[in-house]
C-alpha positions as CSV (number, residue, x, y, z in Angstrom):
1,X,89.6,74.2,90.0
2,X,88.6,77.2,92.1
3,X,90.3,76.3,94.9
4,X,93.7,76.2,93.0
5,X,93.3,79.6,91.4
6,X,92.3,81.1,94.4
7,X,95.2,79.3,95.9
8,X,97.7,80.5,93.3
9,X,96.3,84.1,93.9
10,X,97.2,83.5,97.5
11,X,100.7,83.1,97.0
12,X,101.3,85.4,94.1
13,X,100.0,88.1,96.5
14,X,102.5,86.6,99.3
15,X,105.6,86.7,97.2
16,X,104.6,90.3,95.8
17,X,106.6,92.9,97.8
18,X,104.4,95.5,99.4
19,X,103.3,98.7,98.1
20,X,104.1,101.2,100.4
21,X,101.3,103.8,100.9
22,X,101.3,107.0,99.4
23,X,101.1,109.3,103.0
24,X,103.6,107.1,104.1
25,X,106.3,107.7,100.9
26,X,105.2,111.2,101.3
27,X,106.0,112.2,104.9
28,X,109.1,114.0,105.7
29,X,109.6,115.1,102.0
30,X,110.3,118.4,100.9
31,X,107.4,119.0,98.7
32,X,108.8,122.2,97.4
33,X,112.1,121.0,96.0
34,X,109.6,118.7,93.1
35,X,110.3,119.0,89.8
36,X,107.9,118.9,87.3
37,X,108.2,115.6,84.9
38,X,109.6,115.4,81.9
39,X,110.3,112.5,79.8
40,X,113.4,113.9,78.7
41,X,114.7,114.8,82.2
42,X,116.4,112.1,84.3
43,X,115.2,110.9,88.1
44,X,116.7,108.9,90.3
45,X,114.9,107.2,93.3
46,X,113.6,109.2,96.2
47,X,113.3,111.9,94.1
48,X,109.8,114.1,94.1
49,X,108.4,114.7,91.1
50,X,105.0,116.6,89.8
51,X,103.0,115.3,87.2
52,X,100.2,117.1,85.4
53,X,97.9,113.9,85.9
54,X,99.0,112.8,88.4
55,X,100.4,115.1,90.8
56,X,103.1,114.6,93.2
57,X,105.2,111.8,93.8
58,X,108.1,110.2,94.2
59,X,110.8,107.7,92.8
60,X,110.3,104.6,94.0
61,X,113.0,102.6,91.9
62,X,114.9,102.8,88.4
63,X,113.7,99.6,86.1
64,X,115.1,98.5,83.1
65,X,115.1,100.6,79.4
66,X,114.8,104.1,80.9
67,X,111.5,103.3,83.1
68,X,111.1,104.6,86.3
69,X,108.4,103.2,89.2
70,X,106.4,106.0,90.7
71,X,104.2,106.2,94.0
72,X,101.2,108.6,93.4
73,X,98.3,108.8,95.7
74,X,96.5,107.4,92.5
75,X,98.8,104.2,93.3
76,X,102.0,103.4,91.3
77,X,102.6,104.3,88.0
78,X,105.7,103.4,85.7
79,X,107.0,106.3,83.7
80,X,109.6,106.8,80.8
81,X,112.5,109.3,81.9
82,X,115.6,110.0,80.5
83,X,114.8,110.3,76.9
């Protein structure tokens, strides 16, 4: 039974699209053009944003329901926008 978890891990990881590294998302940004987040303000991807937890990042992609993905150096975080 261990050997087909571990085997379903396996391919869960390899069908999971990569997370993209923080210093990577970061580089050739224009740090000082970030806005501070908002719930109520609206983002759009590749924008940079500053949160007060979490610091800087940026947009990675718009998901359903008003939910944005976000690449911190904390890793990703989904956020509400748009409210």
């Amino acid at each position: 039974m261990a050997v087909l978890a571990e085997e379903r891990l396996q391919r869960a990881a390899a069908k999971a699209a990569p997370i993209q590294s923080f210093d990577m998302v970061m580089s050739n940004r224009d740090i000082s053009k970030s806005r501070p987040y908002r719930a109520t303000e609206a983002f759009v991807p590749d924008d940079v944003l500053d949160h007060k937890t979490f610091g800087l990042g940026v947009v990675m992609k718009e998901l359903s329901g008003n939910k944005i993905e976000v690449c911190f150096q904390a890793g990703n975080k989904i956020l509400v926008h748009n409210r």
